[in-house]
mmCIF file of the N, C-alpha and C atoms, coordinates in Angstrom:
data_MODEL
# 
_entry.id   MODEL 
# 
loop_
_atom_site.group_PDB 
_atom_site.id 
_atom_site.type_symbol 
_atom_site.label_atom_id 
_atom_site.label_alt_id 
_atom_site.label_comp_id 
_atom_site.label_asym_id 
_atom_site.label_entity_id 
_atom_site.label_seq_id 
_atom_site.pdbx_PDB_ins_code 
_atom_site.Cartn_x 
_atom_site.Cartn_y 
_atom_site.Cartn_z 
_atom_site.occupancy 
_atom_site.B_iso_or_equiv 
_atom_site.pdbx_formal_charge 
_atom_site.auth_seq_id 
_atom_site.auth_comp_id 
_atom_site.auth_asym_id 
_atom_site.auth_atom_id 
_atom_site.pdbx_PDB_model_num 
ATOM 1   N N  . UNK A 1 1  ? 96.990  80.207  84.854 1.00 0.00 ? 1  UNK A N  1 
ATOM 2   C CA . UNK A 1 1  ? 96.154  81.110  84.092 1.00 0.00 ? 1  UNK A CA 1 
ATOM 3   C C  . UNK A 1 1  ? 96.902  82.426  83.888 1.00 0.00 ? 1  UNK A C  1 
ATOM 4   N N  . UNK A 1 2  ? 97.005  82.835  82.477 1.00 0.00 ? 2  UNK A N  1 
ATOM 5   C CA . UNK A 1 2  ? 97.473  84.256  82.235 1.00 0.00 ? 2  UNK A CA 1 
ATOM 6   C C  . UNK A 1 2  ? 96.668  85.230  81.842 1.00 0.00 ? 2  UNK A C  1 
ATOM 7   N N  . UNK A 1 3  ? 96.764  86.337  81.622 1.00 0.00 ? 3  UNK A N  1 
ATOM 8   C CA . UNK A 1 3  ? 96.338  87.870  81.694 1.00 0.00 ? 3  UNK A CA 1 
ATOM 9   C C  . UNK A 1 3  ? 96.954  88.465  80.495 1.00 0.00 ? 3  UNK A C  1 
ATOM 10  N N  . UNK A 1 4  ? 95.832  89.124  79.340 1.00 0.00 ? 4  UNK A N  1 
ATOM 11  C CA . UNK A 1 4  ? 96.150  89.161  78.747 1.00 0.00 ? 4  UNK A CA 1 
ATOM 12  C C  . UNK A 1 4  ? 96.613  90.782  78.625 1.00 0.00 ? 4  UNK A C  1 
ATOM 13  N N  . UNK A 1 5  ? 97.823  90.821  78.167 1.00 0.00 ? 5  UNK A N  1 
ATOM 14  C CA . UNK A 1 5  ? 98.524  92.289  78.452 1.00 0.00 ? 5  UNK A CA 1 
ATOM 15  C C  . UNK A 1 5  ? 97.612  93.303  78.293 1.00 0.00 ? 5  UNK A C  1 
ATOM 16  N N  . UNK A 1 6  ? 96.571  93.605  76.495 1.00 0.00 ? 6  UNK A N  1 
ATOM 17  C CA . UNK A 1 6  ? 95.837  94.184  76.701 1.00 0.00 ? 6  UNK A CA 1 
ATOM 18  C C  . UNK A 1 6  ? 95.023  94.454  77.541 1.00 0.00 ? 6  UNK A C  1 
ATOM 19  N N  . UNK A 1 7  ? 94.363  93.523  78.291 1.00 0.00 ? 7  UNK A N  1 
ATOM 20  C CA . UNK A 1 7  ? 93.912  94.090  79.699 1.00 0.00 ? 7  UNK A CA 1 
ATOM 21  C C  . UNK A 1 7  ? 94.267  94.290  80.356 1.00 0.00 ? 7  UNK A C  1 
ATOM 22  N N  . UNK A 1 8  ? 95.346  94.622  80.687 1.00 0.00 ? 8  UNK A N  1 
ATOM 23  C CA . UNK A 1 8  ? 95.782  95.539  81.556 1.00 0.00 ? 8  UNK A CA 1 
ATOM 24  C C  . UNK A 1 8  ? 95.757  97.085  80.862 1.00 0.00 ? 8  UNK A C  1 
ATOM 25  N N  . UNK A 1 9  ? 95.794  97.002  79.782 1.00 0.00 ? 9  UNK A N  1 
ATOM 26  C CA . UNK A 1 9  ? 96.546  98.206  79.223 1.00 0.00 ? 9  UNK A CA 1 
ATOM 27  C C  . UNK A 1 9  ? 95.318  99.154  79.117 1.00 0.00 ? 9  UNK A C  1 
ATOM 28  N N  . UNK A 1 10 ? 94.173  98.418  79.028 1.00 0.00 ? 10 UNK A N  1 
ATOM 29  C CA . UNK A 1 10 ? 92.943  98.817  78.782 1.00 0.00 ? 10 UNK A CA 1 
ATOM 30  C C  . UNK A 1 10 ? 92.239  99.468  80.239 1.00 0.00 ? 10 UNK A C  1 
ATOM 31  N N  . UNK A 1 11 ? 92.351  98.396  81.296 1.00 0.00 ? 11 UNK A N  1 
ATOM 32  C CA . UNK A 1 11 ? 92.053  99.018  82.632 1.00 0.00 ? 11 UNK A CA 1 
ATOM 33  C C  . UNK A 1 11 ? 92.777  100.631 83.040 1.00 0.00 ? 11 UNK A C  1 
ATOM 34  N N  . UNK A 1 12 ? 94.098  100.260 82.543 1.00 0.00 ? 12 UNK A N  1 
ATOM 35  C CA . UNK A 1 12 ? 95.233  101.370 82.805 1.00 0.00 ? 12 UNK A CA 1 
ATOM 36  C C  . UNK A 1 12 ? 95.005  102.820 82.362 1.00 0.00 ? 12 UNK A C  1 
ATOM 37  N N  . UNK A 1 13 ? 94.693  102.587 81.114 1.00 0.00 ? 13 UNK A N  1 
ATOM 38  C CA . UNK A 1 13 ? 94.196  104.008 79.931 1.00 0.00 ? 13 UNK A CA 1 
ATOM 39  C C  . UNK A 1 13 ? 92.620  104.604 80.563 1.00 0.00 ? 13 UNK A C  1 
ATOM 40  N N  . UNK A 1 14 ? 91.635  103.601 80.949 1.00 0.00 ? 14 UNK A N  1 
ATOM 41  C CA . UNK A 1 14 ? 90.735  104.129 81.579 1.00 0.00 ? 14 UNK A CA 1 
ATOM 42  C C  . UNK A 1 14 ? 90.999  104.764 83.003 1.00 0.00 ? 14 UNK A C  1 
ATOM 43  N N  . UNK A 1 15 ? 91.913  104.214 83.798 1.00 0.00 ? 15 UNK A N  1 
ATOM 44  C CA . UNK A 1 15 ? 92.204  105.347 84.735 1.00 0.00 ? 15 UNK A CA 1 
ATOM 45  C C  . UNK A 1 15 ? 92.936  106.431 84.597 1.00 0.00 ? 15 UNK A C  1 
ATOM 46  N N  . UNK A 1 16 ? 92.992  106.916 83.240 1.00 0.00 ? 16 UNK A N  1 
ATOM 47  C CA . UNK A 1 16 ? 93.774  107.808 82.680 1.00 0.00 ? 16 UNK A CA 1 
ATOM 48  C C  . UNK A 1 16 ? 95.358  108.126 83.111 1.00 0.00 ? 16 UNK A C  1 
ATOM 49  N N  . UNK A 1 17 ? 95.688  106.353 83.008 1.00 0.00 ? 17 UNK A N  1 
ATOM 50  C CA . UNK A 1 17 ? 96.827  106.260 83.070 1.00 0.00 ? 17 UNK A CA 1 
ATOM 51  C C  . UNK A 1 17 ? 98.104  105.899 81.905 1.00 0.00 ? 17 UNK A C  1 
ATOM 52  N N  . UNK A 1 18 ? 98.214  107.058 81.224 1.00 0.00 ? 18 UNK A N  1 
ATOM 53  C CA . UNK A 1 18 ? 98.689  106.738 80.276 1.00 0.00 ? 18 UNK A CA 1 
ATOM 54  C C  . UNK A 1 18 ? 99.834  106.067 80.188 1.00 0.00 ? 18 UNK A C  1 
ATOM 55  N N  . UNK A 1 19 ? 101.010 106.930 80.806 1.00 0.00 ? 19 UNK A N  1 
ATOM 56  C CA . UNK A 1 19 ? 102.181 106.937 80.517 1.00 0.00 ? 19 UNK A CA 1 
ATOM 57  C C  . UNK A 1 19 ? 102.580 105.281 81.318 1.00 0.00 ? 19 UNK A C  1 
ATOM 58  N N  . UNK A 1 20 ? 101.723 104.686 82.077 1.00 0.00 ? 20 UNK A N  1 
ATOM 59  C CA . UNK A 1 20 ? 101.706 103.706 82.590 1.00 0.00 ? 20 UNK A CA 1 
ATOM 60  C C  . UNK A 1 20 ? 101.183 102.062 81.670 1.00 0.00 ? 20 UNK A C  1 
ATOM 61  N N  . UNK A 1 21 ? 100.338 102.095 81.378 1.00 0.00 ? 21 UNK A N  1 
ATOM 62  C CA . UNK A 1 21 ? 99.629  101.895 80.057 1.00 0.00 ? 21 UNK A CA 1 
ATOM 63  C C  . UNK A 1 21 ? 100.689 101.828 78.982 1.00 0.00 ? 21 UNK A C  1 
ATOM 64  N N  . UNK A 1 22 ? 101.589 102.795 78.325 1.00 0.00 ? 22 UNK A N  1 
ATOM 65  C CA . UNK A 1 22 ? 102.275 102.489 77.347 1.00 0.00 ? 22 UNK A CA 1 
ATOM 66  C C  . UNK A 1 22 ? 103.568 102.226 77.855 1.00 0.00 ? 22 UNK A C  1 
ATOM 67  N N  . UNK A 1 23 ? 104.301 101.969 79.400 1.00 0.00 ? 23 UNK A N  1 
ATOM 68  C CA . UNK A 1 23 ? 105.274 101.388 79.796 1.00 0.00 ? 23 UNK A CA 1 
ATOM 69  C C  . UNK A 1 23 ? 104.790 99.688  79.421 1.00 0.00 ? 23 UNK A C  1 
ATOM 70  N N  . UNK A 1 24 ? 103.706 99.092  80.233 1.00 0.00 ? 24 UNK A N  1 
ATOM 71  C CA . UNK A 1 24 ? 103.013 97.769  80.458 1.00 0.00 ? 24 UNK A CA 1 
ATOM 72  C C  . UNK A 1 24 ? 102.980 97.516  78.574 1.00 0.00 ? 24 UNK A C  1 
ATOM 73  N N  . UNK A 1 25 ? 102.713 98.242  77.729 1.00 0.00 ? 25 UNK A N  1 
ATOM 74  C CA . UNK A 1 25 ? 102.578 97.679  76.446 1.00 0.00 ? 25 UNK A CA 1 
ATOM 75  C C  . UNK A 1 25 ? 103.895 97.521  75.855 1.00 0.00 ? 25 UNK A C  1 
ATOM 76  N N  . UNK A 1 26 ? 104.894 98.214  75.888 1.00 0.00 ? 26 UNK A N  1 
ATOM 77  C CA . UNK A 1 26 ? 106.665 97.986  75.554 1.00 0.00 ? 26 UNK A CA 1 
ATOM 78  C C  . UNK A 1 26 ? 107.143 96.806  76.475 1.00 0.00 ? 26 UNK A C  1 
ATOM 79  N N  . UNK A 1 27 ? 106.958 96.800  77.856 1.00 0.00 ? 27 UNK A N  1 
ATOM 80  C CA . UNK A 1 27 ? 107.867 95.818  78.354 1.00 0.00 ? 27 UNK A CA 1 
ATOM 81  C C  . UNK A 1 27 ? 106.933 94.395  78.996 1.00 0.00 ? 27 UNK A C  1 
ATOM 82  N N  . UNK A 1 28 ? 106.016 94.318  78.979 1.00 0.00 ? 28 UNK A N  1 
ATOM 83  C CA . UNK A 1 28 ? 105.320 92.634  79.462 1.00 0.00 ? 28 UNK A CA 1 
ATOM 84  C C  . UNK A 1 28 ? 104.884 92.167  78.156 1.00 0.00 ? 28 UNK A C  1 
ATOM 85  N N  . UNK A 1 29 ? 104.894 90.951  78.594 1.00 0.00 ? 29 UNK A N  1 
ATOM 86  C CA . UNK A 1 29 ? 104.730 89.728  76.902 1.00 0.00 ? 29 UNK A CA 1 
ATOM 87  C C  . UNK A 1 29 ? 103.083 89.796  76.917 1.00 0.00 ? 29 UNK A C  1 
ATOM 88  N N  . UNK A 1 30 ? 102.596 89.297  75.859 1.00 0.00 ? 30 UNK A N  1 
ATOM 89  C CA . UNK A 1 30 ? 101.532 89.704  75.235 1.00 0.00 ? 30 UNK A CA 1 
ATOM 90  C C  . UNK A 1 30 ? 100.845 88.679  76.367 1.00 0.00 ? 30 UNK A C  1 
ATOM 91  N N  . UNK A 1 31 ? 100.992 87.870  76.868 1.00 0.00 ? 31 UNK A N  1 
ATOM 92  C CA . UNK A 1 31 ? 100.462 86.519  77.650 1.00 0.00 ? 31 UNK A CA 1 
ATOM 93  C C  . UNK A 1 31 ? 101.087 87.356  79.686 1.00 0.00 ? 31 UNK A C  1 
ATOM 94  N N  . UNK A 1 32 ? 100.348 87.462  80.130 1.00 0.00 ? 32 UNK A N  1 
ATOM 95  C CA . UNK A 1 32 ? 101.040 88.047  81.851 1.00 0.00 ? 32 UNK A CA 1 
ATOM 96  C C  . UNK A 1 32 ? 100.971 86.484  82.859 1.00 0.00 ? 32 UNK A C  1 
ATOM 97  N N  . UNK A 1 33 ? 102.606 86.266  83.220 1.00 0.00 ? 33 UNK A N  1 
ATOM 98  C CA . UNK A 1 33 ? 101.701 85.831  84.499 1.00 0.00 ? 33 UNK A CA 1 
ATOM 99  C C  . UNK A 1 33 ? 101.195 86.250  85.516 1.00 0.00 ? 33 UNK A C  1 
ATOM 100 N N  . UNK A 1 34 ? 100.443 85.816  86.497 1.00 0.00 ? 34 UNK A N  1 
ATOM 101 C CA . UNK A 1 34 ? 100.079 86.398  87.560 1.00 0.00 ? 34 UNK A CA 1 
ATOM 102 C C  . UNK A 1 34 ? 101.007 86.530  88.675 1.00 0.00 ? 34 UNK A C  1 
ATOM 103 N N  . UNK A 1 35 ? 101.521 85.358  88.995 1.00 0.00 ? 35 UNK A N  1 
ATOM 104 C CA . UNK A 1 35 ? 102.412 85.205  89.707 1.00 0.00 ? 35 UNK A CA 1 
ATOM 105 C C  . UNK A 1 35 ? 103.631 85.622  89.252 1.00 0.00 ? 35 UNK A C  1 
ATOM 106 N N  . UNK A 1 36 ? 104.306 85.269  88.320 1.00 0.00 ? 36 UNK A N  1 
ATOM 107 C CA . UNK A 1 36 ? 105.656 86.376  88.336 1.00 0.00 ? 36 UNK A CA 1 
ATOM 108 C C  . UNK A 1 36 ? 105.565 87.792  88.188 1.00 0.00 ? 36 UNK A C  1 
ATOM 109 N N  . UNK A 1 37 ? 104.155 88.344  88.031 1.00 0.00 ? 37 UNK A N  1 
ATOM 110 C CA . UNK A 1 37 ? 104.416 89.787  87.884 1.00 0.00 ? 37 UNK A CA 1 
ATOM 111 C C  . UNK A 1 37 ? 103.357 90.391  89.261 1.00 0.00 ? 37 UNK A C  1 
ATOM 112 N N  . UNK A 1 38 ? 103.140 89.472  90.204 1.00 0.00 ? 38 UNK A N  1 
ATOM 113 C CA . UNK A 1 38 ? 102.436 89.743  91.282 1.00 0.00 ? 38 UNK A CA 1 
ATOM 114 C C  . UNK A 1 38 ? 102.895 90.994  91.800 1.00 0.00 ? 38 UNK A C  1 
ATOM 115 N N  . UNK A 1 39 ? 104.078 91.644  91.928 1.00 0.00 ? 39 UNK A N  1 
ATOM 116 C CA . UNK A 1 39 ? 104.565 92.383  92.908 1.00 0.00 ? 39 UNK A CA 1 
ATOM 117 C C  . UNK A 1 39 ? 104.271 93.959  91.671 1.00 0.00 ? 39 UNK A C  1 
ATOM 118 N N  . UNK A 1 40 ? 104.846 94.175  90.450 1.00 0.00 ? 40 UNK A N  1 
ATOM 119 C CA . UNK A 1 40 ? 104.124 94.596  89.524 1.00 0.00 ? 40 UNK A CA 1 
ATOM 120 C C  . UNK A 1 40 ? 102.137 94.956  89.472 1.00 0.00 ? 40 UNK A C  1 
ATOM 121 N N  . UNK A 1 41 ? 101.765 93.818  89.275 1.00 0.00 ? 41 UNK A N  1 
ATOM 122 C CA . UNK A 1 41 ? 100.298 94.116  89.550 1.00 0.00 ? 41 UNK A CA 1 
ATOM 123 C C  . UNK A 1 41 ? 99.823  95.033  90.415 1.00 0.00 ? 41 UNK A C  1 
ATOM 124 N N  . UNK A 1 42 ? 100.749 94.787  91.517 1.00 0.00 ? 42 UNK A N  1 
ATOM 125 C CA . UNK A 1 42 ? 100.329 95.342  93.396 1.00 0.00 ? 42 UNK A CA 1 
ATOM 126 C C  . UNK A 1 42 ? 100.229 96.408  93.147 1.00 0.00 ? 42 UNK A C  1 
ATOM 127 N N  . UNK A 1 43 ? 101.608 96.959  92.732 1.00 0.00 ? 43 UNK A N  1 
ATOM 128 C CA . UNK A 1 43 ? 102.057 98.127  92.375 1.00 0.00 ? 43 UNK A CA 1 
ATOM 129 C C  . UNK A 1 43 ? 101.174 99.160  91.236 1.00 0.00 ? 43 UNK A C  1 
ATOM 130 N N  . UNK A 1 44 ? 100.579 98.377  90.417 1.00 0.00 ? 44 UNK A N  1 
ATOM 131 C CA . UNK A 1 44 ? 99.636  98.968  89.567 1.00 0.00 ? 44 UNK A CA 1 
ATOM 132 C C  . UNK A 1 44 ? 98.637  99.340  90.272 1.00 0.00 ? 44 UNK A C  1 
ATOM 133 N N  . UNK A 1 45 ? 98.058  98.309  91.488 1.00 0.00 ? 45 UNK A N  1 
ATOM 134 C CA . UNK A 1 45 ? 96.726  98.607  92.212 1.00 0.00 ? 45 UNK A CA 1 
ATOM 135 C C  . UNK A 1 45 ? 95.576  97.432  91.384 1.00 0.00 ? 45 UNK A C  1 
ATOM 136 N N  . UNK A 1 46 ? 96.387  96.534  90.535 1.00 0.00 ? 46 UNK A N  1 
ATOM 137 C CA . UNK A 1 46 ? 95.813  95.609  89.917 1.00 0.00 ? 46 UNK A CA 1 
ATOM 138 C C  . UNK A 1 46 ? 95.486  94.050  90.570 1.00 0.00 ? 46 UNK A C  1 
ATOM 139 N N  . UNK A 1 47 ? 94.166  93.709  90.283 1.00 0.00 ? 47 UNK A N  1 
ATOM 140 C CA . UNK A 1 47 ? 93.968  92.857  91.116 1.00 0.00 ? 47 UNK A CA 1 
ATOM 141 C C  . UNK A 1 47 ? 94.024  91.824  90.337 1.00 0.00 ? 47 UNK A C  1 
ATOM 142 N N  . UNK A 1 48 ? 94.735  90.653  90.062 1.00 0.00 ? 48 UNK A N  1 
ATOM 143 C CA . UNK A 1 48 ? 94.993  89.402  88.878 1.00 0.00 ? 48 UNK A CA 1 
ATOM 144 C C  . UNK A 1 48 ? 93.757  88.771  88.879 1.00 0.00 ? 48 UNK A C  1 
ATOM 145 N N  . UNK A 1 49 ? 92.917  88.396  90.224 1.00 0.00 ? 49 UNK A N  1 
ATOM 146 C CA . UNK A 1 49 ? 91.704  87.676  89.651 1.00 0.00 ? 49 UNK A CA 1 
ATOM 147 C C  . UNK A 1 49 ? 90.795  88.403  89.284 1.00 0.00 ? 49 UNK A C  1 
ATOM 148 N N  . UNK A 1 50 ? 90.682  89.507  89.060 1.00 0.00 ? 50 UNK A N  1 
ATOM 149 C CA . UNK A 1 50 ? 89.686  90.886  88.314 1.00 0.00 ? 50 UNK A CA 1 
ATOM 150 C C  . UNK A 1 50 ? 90.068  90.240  86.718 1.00 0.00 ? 50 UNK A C  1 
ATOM 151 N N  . UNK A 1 51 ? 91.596  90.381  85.968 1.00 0.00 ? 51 UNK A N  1 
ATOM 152 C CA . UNK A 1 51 ? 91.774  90.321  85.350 1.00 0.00 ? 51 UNK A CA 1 
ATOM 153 C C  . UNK A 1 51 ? 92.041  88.946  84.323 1.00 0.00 ? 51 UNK A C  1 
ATOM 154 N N  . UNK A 1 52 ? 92.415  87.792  85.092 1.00 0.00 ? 52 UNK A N  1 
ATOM 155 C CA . UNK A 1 52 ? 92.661  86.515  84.332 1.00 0.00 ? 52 UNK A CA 1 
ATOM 156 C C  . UNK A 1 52 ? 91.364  86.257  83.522 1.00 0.00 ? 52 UNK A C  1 
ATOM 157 N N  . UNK A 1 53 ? 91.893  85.448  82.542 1.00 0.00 ? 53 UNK A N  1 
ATOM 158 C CA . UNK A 1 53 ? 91.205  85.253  81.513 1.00 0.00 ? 53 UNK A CA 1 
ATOM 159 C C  . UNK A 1 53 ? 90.031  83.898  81.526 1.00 0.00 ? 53 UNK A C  1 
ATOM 160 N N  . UNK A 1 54 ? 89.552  83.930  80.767 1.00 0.00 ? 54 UNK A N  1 
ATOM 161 C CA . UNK A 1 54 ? 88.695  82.737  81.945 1.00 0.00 ? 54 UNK A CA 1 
ATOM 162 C C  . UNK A 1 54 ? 88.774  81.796  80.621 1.00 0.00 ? 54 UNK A C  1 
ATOM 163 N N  . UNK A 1 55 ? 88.616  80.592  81.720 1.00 0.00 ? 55 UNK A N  1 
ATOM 164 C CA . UNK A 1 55 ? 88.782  78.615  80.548 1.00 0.00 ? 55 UNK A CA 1 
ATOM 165 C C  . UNK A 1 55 ? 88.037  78.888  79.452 1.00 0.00 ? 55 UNK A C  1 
ATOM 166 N N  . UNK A 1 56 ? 88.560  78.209  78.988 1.00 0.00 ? 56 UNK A N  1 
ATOM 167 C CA . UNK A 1 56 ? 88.116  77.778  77.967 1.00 0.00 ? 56 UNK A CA 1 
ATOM 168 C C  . UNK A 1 56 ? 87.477  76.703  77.928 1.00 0.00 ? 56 UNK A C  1 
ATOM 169 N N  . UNK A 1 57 ? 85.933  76.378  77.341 1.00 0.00 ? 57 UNK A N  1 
ATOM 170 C CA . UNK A 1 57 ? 84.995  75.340  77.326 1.00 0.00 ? 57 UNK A CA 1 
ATOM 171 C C  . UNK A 1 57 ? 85.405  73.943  77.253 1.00 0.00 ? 57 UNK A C  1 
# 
């Protein structure tokens, strides 16, 4: 399951984190994994199952 960049970018800007927010929008692919960017996430204070995207029907 991936994470879709905008949400992150969206969580990010509401903690009035900008300059963070428009790093995450230049350098991660529009699709996140969880796991390769686990250590990333941490570092954000981001929690991946807050954010993954949920199945599809």
């Amino acid at each position: 399951m991936n994470i879709a960049r905008q949400r992150i970018v969206r969580v990010l800007r509401q903690r009035g984190q900008q300059v963070r927010a428009d790093w995450v929008e230049r350098e991660l692919p529009d699709r996140v994994d969880p796991e390769e960017h686990a250590g990333l996430l941490a570092i954000l204070r981001l929690d991946a199952a807050d954010l993954v995207d949920a199945p599809s029907p």
